[in-house]
PDB file of N, CA, C and O in Angstrom:
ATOM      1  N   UNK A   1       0.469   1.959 -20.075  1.00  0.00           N
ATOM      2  CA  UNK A   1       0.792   1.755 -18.693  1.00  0.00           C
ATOM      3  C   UNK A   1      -0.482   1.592 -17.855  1.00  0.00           C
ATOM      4  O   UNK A   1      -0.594   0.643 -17.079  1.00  0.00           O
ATOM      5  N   UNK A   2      -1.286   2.363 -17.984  1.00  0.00           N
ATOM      6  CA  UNK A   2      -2.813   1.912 -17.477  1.00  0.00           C
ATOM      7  C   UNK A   2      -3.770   1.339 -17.579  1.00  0.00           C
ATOM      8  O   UNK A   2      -4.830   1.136 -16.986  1.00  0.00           O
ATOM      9  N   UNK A   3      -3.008   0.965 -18.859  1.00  0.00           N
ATOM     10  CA  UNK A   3      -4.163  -1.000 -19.655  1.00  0.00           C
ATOM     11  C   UNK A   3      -3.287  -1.296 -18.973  1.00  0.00           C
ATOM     12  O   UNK A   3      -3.415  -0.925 -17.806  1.00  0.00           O
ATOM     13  N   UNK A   4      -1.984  -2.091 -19.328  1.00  0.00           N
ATOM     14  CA  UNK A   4      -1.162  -2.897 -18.172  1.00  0.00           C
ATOM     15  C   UNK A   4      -1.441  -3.362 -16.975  1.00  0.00           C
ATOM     16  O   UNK A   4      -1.672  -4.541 -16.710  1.00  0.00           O
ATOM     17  N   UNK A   5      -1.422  -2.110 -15.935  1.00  0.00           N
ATOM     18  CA  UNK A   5      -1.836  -1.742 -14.995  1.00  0.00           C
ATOM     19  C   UNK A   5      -3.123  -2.890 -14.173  1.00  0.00           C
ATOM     20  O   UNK A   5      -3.207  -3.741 -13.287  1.00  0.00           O
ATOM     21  N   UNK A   6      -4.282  -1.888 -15.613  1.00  0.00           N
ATOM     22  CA  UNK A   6      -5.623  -2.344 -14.780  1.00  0.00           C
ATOM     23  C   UNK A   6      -5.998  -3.767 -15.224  1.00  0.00           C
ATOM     24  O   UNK A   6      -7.067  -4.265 -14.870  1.00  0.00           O
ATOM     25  N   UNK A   7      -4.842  -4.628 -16.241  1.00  0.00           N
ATOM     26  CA  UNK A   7      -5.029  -5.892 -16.764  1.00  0.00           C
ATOM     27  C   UNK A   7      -4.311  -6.769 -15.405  1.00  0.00           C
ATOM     28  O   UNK A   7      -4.762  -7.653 -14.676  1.00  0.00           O
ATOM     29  N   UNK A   8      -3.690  -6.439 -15.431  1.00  0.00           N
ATOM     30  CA  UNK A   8      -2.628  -6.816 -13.900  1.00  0.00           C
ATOM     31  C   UNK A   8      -3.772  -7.108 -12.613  1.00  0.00           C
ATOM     32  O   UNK A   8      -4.228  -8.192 -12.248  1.00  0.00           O
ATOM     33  N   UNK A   9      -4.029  -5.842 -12.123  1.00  0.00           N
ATOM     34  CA  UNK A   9      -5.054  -6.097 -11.364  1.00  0.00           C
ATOM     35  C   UNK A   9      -6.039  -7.210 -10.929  1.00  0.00           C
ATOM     36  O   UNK A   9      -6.273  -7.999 -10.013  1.00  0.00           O
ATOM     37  N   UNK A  10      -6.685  -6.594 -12.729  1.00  0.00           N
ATOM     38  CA  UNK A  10      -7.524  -7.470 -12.773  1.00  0.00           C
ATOM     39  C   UNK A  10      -7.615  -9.174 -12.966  1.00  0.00           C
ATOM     40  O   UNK A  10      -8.545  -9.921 -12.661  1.00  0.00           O
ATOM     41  N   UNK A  11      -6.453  -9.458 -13.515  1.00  0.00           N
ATOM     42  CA  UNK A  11      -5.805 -10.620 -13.039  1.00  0.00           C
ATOM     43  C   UNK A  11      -5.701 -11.041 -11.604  1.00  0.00           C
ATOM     44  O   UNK A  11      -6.464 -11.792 -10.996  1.00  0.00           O
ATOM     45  N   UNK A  12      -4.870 -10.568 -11.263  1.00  0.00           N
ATOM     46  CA  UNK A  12      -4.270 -11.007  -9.755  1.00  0.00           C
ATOM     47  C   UNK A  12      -5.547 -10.972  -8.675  1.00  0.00           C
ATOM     48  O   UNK A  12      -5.637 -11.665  -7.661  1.00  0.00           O
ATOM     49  N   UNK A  13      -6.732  -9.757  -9.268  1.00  0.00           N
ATOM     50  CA  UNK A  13      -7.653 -10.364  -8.381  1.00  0.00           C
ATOM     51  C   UNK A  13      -8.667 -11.431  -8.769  1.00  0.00           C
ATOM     52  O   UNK A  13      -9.676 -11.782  -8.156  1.00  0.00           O
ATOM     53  N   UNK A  14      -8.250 -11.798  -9.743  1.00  0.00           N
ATOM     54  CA  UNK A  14      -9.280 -13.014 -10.707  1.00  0.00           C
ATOM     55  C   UNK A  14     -10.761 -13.025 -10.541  1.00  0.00           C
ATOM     56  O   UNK A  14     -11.503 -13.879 -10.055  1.00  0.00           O
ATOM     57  N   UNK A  15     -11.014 -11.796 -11.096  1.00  0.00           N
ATOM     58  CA  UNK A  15     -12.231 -10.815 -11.528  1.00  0.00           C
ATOM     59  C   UNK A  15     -12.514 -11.374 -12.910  1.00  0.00           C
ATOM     60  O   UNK A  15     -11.490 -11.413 -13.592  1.00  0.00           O
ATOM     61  N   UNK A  16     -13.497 -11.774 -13.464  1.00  0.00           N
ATOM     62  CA  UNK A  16     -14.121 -12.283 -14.639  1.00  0.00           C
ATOM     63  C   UNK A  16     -14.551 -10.828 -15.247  1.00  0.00           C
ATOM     64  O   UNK A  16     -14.903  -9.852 -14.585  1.00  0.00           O
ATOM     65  N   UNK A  17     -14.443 -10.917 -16.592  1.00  0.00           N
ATOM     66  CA  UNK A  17     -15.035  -9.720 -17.274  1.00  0.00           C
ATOM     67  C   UNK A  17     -16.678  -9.735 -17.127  1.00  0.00           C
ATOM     68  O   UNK A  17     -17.325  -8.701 -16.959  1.00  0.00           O
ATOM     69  N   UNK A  18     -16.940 -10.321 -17.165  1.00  0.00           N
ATOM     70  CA  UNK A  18     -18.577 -10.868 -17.061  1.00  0.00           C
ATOM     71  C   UNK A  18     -19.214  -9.497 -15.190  1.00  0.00           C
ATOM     72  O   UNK A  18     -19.770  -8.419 -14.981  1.00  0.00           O
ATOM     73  N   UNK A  19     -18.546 -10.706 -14.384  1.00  0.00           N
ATOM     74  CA  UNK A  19     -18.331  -9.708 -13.162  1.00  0.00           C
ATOM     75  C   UNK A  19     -18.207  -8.069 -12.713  1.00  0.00           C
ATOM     76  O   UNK A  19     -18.715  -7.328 -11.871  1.00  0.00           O
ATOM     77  N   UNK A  20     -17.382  -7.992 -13.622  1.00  0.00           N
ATOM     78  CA  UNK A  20     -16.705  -6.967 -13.485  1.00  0.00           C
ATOM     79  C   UNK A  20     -17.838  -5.756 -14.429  1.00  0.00           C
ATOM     80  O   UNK A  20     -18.019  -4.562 -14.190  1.00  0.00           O
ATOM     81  N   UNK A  21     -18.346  -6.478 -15.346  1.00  0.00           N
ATOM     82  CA  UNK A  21     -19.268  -6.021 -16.029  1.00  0.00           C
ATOM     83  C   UNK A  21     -20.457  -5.587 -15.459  1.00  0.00           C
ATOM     84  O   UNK A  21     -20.905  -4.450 -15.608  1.00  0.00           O
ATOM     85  N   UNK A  22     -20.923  -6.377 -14.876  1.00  0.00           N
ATOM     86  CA  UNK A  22     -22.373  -6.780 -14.104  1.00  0.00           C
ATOM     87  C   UNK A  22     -22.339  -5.077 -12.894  1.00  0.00           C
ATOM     88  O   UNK A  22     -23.131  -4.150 -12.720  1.00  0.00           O
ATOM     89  N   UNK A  23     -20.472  -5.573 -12.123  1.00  0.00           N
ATOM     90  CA  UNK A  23     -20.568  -3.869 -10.953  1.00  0.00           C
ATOM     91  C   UNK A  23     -20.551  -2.665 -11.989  1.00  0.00           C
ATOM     92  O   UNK A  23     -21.344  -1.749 -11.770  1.00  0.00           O
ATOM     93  N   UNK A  24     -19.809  -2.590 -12.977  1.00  0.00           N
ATOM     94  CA  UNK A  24     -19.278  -1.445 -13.307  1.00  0.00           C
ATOM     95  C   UNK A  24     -20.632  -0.387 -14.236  1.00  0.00           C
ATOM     96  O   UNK A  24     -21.092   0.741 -14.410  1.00  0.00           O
ATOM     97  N   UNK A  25     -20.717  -1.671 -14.543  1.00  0.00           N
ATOM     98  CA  UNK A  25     -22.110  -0.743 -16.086  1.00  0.00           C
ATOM     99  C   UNK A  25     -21.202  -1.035 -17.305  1.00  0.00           C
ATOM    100  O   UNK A  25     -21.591  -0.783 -18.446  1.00  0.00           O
ATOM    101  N   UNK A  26     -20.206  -1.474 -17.095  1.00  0.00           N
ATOM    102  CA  UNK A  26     -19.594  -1.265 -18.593  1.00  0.00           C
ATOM    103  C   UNK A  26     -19.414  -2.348 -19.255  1.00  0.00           C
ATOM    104  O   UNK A  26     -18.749  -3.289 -18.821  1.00  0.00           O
ATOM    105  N   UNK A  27     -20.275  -2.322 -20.939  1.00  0.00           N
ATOM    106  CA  UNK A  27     -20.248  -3.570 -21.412  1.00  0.00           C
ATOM    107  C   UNK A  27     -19.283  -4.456 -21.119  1.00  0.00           C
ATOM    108  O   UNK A  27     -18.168  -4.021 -20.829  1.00  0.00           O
ATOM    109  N   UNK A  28     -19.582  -6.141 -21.143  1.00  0.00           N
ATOM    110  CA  UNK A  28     -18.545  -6.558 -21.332  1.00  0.00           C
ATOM    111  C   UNK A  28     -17.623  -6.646 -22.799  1.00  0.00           C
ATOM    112  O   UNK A  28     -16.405  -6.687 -22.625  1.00  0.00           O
ATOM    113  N   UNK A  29     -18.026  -6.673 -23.968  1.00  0.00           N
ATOM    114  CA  UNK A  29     -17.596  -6.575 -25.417  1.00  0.00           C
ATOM    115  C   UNK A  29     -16.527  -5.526 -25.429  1.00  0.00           C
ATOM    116  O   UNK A  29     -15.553  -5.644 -26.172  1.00  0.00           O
ATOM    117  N   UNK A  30     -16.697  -4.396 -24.544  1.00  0.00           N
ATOM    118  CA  UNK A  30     -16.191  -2.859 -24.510  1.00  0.00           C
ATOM    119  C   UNK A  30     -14.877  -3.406 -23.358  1.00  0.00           C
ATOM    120  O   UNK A  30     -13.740  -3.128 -23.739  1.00  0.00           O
ATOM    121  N   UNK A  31     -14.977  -4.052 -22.184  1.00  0.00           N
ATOM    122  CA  UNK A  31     -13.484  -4.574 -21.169  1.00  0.00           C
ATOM    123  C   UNK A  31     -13.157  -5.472 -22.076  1.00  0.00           C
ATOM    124  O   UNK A  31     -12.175  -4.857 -22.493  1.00  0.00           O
ATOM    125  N   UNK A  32     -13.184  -6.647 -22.870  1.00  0.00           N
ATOM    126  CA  UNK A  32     -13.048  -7.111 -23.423  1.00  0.00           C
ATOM    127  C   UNK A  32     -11.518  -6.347 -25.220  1.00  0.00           C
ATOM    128  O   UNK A  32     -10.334  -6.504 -25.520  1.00  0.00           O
ATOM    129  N   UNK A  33     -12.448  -5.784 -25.626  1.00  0.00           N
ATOM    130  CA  UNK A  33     -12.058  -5.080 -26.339  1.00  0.00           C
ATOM    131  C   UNK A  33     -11.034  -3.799 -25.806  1.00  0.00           C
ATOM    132  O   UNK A  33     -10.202  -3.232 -26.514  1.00  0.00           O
ATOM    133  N   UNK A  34     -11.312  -3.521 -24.446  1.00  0.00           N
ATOM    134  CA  UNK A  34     -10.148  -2.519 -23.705  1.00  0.00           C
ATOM    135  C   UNK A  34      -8.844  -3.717 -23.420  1.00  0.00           C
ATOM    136  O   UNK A  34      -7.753  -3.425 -23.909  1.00  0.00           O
ATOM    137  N   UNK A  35      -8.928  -4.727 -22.826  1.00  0.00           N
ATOM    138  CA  UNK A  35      -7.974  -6.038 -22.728  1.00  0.00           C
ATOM    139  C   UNK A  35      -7.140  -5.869 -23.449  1.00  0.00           C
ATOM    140  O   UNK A  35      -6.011  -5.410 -23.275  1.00  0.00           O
ATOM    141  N   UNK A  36      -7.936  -6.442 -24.830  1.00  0.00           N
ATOM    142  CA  UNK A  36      -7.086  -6.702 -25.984  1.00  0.00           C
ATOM    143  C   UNK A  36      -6.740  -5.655 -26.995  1.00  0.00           C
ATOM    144  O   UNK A  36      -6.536  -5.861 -28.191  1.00  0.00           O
ATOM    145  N   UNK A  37      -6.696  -4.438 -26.332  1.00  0.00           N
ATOM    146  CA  UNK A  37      -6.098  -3.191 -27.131  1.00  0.00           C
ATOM    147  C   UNK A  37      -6.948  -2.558 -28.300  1.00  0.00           C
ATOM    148  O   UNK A  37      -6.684  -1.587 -29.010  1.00  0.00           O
ATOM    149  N   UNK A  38      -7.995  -3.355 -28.291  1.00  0.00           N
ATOM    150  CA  UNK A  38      -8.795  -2.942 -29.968  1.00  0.00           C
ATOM    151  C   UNK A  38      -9.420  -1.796 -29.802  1.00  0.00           C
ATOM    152  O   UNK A  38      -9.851  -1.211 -30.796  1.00  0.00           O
ATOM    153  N   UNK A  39      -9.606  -1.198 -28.370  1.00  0.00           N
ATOM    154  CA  UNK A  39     -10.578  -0.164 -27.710  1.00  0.00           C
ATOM    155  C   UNK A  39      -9.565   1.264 -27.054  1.00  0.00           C
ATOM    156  O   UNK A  39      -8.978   1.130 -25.981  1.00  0.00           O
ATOM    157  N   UNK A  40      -9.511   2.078 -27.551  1.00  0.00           N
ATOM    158  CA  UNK A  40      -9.174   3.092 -26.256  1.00  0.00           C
ATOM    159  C   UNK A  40      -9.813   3.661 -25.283  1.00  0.00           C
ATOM    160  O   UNK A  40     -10.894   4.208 -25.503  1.00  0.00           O
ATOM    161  N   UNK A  41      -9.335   3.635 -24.206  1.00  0.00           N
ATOM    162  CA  UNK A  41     -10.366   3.972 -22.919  1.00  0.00           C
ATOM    163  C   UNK A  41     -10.133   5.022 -22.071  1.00  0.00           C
ATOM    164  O   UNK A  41      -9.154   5.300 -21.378  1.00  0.00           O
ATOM    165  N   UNK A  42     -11.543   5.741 -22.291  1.00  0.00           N
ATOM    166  CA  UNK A  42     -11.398   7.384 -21.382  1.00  0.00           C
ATOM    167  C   UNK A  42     -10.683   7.110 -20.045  1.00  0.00           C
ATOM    168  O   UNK A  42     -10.003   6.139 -19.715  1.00  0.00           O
ATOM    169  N   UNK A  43     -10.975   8.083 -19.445  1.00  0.00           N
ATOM    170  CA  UNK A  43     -10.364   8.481 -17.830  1.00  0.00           C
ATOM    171  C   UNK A  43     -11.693   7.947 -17.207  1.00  0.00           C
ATOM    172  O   UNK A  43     -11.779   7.130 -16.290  1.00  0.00           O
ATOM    173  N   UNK A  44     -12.811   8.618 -17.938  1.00  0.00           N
ATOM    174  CA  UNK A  44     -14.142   8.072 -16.865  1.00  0.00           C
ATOM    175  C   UNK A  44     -13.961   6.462 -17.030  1.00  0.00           C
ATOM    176  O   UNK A  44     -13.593   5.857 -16.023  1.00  0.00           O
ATOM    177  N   UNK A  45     -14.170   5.791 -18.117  1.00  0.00           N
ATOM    178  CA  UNK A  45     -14.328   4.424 -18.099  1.00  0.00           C
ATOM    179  C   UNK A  45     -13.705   3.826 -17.105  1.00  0.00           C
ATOM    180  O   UNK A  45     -14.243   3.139 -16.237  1.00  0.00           O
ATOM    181  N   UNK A  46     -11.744   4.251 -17.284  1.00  0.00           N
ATOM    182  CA  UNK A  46     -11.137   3.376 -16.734  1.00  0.00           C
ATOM    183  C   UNK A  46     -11.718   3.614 -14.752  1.00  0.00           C
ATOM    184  O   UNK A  46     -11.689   2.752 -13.873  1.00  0.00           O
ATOM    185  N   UNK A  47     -12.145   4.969 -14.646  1.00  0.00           N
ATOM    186  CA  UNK A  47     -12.071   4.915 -13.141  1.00  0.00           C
ATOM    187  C   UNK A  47     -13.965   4.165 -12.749  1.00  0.00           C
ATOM    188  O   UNK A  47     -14.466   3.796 -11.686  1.00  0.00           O
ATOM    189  N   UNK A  48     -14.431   4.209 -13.940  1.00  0.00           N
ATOM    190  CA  UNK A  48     -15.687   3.051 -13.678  1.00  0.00           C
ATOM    191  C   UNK A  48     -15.615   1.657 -13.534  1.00  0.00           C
ATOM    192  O   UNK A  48     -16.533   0.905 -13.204  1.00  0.00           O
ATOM    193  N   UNK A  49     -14.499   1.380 -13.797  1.00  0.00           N
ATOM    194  CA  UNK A  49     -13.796  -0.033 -13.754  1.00  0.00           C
ATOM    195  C   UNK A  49     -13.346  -0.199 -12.831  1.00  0.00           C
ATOM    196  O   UNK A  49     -13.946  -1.041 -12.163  1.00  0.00           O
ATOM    197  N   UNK A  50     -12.205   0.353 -12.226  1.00  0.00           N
ATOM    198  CA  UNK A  50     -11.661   0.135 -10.828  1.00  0.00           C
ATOM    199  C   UNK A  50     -12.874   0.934  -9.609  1.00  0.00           C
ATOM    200  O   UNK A  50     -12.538   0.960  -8.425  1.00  0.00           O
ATOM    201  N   UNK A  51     -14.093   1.475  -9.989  1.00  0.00           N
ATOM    202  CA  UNK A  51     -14.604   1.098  -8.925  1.00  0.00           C
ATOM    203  C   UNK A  51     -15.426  -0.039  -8.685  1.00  0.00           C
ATOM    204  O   UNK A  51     -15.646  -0.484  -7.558  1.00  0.00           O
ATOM    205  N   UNK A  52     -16.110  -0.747 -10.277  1.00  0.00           N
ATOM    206  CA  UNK A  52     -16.401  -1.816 -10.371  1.00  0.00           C
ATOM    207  C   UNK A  52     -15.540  -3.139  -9.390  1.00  0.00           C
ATOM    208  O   UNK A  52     -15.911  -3.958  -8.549  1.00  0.00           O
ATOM    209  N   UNK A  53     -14.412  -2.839  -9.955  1.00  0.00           N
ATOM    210  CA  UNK A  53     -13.315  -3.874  -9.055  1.00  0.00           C
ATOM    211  C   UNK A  53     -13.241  -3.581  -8.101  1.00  0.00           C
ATOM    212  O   UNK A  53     -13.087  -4.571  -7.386  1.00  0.00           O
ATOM    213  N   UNK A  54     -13.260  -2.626  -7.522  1.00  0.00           N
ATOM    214  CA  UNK A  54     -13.333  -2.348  -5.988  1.00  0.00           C
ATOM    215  C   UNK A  54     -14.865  -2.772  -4.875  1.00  0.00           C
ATOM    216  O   UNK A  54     -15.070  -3.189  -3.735  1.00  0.00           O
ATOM    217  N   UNK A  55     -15.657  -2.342  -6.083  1.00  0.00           N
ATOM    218  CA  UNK A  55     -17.023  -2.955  -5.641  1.00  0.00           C
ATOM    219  C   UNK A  55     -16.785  -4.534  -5.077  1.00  0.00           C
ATOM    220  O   UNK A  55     -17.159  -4.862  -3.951  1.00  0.00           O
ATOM    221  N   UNK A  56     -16.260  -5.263  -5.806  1.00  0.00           N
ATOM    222  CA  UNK A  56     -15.945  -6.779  -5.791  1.00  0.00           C
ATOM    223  C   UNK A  56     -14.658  -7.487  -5.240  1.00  0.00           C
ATOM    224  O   UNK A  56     -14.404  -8.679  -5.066  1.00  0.00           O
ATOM    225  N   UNK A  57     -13.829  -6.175  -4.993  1.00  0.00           N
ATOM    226  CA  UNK A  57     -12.852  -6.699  -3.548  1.00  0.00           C
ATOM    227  C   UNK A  57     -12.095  -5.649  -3.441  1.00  0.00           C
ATOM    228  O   UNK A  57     -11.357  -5.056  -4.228  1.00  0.00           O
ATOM    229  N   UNK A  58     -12.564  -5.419  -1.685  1.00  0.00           N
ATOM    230  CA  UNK A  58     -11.899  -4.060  -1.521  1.00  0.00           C
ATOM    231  C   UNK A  58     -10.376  -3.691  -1.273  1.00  0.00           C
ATOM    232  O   UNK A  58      -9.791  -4.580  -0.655  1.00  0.00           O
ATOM    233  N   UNK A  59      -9.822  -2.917  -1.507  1.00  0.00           N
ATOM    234  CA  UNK A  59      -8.588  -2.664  -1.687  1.00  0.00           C
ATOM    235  C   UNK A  59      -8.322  -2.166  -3.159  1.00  0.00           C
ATOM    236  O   UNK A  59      -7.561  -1.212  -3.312  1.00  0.00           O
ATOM    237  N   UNK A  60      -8.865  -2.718  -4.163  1.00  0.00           N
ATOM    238  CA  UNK A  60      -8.524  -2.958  -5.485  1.00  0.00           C
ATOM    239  C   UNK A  60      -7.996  -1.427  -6.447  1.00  0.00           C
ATOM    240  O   UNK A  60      -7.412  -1.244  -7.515  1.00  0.00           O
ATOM    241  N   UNK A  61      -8.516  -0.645  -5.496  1.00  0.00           N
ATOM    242  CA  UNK A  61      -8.357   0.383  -6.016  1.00  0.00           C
ATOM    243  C   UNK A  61      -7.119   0.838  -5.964  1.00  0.00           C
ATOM    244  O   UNK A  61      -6.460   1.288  -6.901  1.00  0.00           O
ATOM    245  N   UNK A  62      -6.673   0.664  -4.376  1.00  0.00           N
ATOM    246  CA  UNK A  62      -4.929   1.016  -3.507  1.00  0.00           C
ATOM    247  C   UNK A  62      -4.031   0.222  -4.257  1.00  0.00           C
ATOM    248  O   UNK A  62      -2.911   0.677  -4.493  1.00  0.00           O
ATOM    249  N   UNK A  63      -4.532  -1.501  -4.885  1.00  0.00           N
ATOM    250  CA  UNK A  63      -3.511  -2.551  -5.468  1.00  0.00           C
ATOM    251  C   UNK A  63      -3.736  -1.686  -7.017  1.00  0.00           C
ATOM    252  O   UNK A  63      -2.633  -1.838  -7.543  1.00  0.00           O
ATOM    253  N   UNK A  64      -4.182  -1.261  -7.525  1.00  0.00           N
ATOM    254  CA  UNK A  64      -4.217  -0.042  -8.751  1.00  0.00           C
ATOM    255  C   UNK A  64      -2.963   0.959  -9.042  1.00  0.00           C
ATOM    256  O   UNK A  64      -2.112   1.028  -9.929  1.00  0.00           O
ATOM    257  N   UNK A  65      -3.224   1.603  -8.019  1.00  0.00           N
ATOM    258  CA  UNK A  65      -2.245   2.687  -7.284  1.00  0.00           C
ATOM    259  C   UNK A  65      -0.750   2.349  -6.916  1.00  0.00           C
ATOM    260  O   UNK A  65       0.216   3.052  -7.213  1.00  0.00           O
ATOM    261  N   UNK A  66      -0.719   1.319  -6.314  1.00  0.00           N
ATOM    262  CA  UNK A  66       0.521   0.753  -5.879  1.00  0.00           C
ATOM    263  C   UNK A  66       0.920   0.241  -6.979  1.00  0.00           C
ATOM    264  O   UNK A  66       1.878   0.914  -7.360  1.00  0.00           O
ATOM    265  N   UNK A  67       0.680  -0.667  -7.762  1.00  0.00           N
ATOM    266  CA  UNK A  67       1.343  -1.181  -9.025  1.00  0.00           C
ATOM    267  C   UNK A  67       1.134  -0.319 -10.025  1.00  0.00           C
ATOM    268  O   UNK A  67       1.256  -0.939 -11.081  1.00  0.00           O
ATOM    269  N   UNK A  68       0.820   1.068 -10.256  1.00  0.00           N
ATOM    270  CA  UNK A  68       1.342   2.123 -11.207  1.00  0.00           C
ATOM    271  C   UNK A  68       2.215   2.754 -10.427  1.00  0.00           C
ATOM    272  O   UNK A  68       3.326   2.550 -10.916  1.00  0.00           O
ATOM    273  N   UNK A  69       2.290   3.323  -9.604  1.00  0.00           N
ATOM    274  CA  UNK A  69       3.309   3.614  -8.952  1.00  0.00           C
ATOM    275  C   UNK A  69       4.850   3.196  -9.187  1.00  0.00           C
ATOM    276  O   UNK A  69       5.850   3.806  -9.566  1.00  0.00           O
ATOM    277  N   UNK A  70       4.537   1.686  -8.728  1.00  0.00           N
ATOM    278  CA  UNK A  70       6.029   0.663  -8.887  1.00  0.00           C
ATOM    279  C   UNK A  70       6.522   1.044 -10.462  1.00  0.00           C
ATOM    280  O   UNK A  70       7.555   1.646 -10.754  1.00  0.00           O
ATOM    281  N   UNK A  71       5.521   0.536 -11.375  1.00  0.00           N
ATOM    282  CA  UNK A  71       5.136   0.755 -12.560  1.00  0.00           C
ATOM    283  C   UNK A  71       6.715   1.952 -12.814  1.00  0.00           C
ATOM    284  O   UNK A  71       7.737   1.720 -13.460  1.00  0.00           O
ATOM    285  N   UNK A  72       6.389   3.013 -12.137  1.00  0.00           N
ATOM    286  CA  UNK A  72       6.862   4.205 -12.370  1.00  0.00           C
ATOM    287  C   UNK A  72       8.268   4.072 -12.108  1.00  0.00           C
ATOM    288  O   UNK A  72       8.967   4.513 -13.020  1.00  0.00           O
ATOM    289  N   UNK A  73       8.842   3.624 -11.193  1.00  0.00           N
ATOM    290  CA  UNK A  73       9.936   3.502 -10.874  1.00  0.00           C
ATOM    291  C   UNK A  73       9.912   4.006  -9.516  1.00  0.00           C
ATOM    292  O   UNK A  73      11.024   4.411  -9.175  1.00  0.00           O
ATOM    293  N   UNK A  74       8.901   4.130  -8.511  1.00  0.00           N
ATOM    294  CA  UNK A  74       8.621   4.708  -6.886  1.00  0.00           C
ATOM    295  C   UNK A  74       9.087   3.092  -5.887  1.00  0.00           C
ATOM    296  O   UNK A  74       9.006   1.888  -6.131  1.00  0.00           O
ATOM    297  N   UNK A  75       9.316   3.480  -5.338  1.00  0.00           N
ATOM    298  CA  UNK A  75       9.884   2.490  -3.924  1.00  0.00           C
ATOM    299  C   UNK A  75       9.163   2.003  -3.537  1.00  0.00           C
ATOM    300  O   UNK A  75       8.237   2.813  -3.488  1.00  0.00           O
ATOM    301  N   UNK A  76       8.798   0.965  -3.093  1.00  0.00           N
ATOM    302  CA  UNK A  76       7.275  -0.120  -2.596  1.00  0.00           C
ATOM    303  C   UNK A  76       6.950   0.851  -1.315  1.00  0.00           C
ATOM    304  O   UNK A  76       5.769   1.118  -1.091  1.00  0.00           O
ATOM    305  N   UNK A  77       8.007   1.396  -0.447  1.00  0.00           N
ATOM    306  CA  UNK A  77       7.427   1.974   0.868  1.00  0.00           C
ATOM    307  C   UNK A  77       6.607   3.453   0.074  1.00  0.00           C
ATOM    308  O   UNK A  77       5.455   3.771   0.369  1.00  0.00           O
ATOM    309  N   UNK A  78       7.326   4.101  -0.789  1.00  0.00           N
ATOM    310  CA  UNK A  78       6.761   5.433  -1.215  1.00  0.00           C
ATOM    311  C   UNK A  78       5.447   5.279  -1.813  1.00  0.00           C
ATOM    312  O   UNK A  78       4.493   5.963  -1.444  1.00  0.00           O
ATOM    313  N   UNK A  79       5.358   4.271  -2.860  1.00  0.00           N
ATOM    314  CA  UNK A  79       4.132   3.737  -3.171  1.00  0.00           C
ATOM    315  C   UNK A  79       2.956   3.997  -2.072  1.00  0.00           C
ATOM    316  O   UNK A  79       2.147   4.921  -1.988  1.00  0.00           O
ATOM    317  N   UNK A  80       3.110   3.119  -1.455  1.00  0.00           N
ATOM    318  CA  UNK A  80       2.259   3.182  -0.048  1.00  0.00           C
ATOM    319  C   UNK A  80       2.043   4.044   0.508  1.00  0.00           C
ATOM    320  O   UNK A  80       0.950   4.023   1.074  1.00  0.00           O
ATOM    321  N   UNK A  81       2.892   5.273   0.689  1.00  0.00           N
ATOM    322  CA  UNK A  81       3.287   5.839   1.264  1.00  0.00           C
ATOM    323  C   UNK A  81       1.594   6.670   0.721  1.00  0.00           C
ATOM    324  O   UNK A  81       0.453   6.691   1.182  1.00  0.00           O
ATOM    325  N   UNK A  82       2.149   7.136  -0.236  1.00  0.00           N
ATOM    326  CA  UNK A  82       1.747   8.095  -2.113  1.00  0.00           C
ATOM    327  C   UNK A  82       0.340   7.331  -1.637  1.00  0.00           C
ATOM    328  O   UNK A  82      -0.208   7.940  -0.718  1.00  0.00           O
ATOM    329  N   UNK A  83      -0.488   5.900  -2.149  1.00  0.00           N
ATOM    330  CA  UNK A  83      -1.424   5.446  -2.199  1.00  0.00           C
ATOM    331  C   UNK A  83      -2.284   5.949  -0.814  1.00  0.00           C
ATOM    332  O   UNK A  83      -3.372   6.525  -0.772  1.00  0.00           O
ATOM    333  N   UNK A  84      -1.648   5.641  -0.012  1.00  0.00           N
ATOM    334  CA  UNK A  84      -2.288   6.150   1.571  1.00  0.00           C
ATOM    335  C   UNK A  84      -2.576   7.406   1.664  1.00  0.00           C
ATOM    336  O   UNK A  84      -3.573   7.743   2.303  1.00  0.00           O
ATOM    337  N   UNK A  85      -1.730   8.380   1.022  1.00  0.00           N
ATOM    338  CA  UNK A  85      -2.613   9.939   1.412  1.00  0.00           C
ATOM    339  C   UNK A  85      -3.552   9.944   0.247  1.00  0.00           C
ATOM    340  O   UNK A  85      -4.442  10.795   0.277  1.00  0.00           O
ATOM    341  N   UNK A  86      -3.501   9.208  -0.675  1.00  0.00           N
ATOM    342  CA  UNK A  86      -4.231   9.794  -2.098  1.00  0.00           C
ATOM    343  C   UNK A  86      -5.959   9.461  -1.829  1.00  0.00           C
ATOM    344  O   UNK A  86      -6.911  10.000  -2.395  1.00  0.00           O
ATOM    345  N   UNK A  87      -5.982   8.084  -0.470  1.00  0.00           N
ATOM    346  CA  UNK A  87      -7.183   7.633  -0.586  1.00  0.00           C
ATOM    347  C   UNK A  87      -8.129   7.779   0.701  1.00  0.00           C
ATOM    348  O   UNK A  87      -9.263   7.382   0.971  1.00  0.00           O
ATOM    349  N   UNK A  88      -6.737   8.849   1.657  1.00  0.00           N
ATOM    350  CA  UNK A  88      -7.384   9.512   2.811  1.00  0.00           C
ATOM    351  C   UNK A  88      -8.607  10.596   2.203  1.00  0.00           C
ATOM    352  O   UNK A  88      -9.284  11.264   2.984  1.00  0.00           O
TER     353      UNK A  88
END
């Protein structure tokens, strides 16, 4: 759900692994290999990534949040709702 997630994202914000590489610190061979499932990825990595992506367009973190959320089965307003105090 949180590969999904942060593949989604990272799609929809059409973030290059290369890019995404360059903010985060984290190889690209290693997002690459997290993508395509060959890799499992800590808690630190993944939240070095979405600040990478956030580095490179802001919001990215809240569009994270909101589509695990939905993900979950939460209401687009609760989502928001949920995302907005989490990032006060």
């Amino acid at each position: 759900m949180f590969r999904e997630t942060f593949i989604k994202v990272k799609q929809e914000l059409g973030v290059t692994g290369r890019a995404l590489s360059e903010q985060s610190g984290v190889d690209n061979s290693r997002i690459s290999e997290y993508i395509n499932n060959k890799r499992d990825i800590s808690t630190e990595t993944l939240w070095e990534l979405l600040q990478g992506l956030e580095a490179l367009n802001s919001g990215a973190i809240k569009l994270y949040l909101s589509i695990l959320l939905r993900s979950l089965g939460t209401s687009q307003d609760l989502a928001i709702q949920l995302v907005d105090i989490a990032m006060a």
